[in-house]
N, C-alpha and C positions, 0 to 999 in steps of 0.2 A: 513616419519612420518606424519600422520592425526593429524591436529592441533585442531579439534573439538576431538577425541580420546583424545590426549595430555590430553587438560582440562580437561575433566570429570576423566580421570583416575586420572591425580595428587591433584584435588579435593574434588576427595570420599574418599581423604587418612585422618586419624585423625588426628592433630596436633593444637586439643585447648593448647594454648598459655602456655609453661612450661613441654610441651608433648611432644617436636617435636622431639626428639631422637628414639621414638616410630616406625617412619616409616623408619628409615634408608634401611633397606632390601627393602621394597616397591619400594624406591626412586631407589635404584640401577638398580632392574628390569626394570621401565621405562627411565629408562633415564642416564643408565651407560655404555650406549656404546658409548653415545656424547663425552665424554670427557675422559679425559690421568689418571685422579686422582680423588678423593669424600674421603673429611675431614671432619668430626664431631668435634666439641670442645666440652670442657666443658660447653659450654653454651646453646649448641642445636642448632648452626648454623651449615647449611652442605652447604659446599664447595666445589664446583664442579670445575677443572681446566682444561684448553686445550690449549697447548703450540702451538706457532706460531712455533716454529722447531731455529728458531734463537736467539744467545747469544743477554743478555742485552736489551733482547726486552721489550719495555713499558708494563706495568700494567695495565690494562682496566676490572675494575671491573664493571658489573651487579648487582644489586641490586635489588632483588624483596624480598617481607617478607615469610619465609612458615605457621606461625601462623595462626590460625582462633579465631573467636570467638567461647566462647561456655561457660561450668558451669561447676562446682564440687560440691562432694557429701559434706554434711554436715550434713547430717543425717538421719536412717530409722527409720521407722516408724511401727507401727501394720497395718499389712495389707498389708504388701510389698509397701508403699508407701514410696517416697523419697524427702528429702528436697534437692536443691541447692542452690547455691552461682554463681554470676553473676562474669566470664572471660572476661576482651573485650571491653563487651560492646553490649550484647545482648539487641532486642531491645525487651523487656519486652511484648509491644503490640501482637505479631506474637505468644506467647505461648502454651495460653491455647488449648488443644485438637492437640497440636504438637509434631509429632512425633521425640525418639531420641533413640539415644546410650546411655549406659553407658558403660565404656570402663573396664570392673572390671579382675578378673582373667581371667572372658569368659564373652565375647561381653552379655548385656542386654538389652534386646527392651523395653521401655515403651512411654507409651504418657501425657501429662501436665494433669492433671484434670482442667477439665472446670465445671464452674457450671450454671445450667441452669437457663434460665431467668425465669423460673415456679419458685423456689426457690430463688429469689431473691427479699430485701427489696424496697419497694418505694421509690428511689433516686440511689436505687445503679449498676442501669441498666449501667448508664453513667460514671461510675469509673472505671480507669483500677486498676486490681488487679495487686499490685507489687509481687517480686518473692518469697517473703517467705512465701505468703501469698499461692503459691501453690505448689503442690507436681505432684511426677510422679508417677501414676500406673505401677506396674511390672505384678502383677500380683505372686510374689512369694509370700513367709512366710516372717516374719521378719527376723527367724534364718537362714532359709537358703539363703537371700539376705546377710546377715550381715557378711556370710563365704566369699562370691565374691566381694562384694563391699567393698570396708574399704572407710572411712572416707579421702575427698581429690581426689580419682576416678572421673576422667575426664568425660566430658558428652558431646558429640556431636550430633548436627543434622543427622537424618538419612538420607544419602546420596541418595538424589531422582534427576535426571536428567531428563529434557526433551526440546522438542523444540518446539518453536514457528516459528509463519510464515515469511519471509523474512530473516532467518539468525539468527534470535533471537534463546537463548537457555538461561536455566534456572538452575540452582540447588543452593548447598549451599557452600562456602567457594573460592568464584568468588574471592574473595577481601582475598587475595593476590594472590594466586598459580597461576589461570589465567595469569596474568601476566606474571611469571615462565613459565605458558607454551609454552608464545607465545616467550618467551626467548630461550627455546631449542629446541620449532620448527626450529628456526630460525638458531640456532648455529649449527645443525645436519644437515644442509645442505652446511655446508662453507667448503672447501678444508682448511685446516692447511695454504697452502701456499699465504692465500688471507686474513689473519687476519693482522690485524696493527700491533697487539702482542701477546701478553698471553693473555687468557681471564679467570676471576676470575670470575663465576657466582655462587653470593652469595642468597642461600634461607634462610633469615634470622630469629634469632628467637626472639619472648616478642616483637614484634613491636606495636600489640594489648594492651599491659598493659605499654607501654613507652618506646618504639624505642630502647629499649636496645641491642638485640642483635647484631646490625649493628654496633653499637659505640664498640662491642669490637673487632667486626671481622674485621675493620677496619684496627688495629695495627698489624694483623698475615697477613693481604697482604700489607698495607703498599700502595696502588695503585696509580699509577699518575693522573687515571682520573676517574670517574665514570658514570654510566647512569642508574639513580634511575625510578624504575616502581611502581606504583601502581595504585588503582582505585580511580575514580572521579565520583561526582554525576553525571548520566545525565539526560537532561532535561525531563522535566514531565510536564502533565498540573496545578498537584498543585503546583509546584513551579514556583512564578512569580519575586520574588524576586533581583533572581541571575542572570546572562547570564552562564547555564547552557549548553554545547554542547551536541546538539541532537545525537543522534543513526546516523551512517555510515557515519558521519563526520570524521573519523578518528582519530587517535593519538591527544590530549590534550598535547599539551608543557608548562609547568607553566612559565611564566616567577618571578621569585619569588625572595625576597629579600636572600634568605637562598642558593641560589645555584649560581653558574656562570655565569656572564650576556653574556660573548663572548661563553663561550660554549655553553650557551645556544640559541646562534641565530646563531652558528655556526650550530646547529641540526635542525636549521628552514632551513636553506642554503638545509641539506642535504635532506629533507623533497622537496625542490623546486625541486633539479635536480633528486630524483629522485622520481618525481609525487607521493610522499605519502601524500595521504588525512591527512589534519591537522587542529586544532582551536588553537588558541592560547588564555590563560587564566593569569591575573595578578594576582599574589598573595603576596599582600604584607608583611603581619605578617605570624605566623605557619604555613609550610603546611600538618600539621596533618600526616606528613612520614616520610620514616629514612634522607630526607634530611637534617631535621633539628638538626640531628647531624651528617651526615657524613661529611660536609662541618666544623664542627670544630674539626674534630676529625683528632689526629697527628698535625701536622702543618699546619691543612686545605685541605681538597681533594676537586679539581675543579670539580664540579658536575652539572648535567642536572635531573631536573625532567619531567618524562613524561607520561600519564594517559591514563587509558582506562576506556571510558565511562560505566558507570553500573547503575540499576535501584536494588532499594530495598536494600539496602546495610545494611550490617547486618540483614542479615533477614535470613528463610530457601530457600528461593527463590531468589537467586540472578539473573539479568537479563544481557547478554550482547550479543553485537553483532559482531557476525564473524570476518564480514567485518572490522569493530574499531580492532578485536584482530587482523588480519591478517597485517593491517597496523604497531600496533606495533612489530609484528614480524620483515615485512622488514626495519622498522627505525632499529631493530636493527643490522638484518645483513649491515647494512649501516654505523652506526656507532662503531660496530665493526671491520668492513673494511676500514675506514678514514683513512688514511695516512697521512691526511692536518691537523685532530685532533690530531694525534700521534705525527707529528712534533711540533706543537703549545703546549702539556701539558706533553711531556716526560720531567722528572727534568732532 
């Protein structure tokens, strides 16, 4: 399995946030020969299994989210123009003259209306335009948008890929799925006989609109341990702020108030012995992930958070690099394989 493949394919899949049921066939084609079983709930998480072969074995859930951002319809317009409604947590700036989806009976292409700075009043060059203030060109009728599209209809970035120089690569919906990828690059290459236990690799759903989907998939695996993925900012020159971990640093471990402290320096351990590039990042309140309920959810699941660096986040361009994803892949076959973790967090 091509882990640069992986991403872009599990990437270009739809799953603005309340959608994700949408791709289940998709999902299967890439990435259902990993594993023994693939569960959908009522919720829109899909659960992927791959049994270690022996009874009674620990629980070691994966965690990645498969949500994106994105918009819904909220109404058309004369002229084939369309209003939406902000999913997520789109980042308003990146709009105008941006290309998307609408995801109606049959896929719809249009792009933001921008208006041009000829047409604009003295003062208002400098103000960003919020989103109701613009619409999307189709290019249809009003009645014949109004038969495809209803009211609610998902709207996604149109999925564009490409790469940059040194391992950099680009598109949209980096933040979560990437992550995901570099989860089943990673698990598609483990013999059964070399897993600590079962592996529960959850794509979860609503993480985007409030980490919901994780807090209920939580209760149907019930898991002894976890190791939560998502992305992290990374550094930029306009941010001076933060200590920010740069590009090919590798894997981001949080140390955070919200997750496991021995676990989590247990996965620093596994990170030393086995040479995976790492920063380590303190976090002490929110960490804006599903950690901050899977460690209360049930009677408490012992968890790890751990990140891969991205630029532009929320945006149609996300940025990241290989080498960071490739690192998170092998921490995970690593702590998939623990058997020092498995004995320390089996109940």
């Amino acid at each position: 399995m091509n882990l640069k493949e992986t991403i872009m394919s599990l990437c270009g899949l739809m799953s603005v946030s309340g959608n994700e049921k949408a791709a289940s066939a998709e999902l299967d084609a890439i990435m259902g020969s990993v594993f023994d079983e693939h569960l959908v709930d009522p919720m829109g998480n899909h659960l992927f299994i791959k049994k270690c072969g022996r009874e009674n074995a620990p629980k070691i859930l994966i965690d990645t989210h498969f949500d994106e951002i994105g918009m819904m319809v909220t109404g058309i317009k004369a002229g084939g123009f369309v209003t939406v409604t902000n999913v997520g947590g789109v980042d308003t700036r990146i709009l105008q003259a941006g290309e998307v989806i609408i995801y109606g009976k049959e896929p719809v292409y249009g792009v933001f209306t921008s208006t041009p700075p000829h047409f604009r009043k003295p003062g208002e060059s400098d103000k960003l335009s919020t989103m109701d203030q613009l619409c999307i060109d189709t290019g249809y009728t009003k009645e014949a948008l109004e038969e495809i599209v209803p009211l609610g209809t998902p709207v996604g970035f149109k999925p564009v890929y490409g790469e940059l120089m040194n391992g950099r690569i680009y598109g949209k919906a980096f933040d979560d799925k990437a992550c995901g990828a570099c989860a089943v690059w990673a698990l598609a290459d483990i013999p059964t006989s070399e897993l600590a236990g079962d592996v529960y690799f959850l794509f979860s759903a609503e993480e985007e609109v409030g980490c919901r989907g994780a807090a209920t998939a939580a209760f149907g695996v019930s898991p002894d341990y976890a190791l939560i993925m998502d992305v992290t900012h990374a550094a930029v020159p306009e941010v001076k702020e933060r200590n920010l971990s740069p590009f090919d640093s590798g894997v981001v471990v949080e140390v955070a108030a919200a997750t496991d402290r021995k676990l989590t320096f247990m996965v620093k351990d596994l990170c030393d012995k086995g040479e995976i590039p790492y920063t380590v990042q303190a976090c002490p309140g929110s960490t804006g992930t599903n950690a901050n309920v899977l460690g209360m959810s049930i009677d408490g699941i012992p968890s790890v958070l751990c990140s891969l660096p991205l630029k532009s986040m929320h945006s149609a361009a996300e940025v990241i690099s290989l080498k960071d994803a490739e690192a998170l892949g092998n921490l995970t076959k690593a702590f998939v394989t623990s058997n020092e973790i498995a004995e320390v967090y089996t109940r």
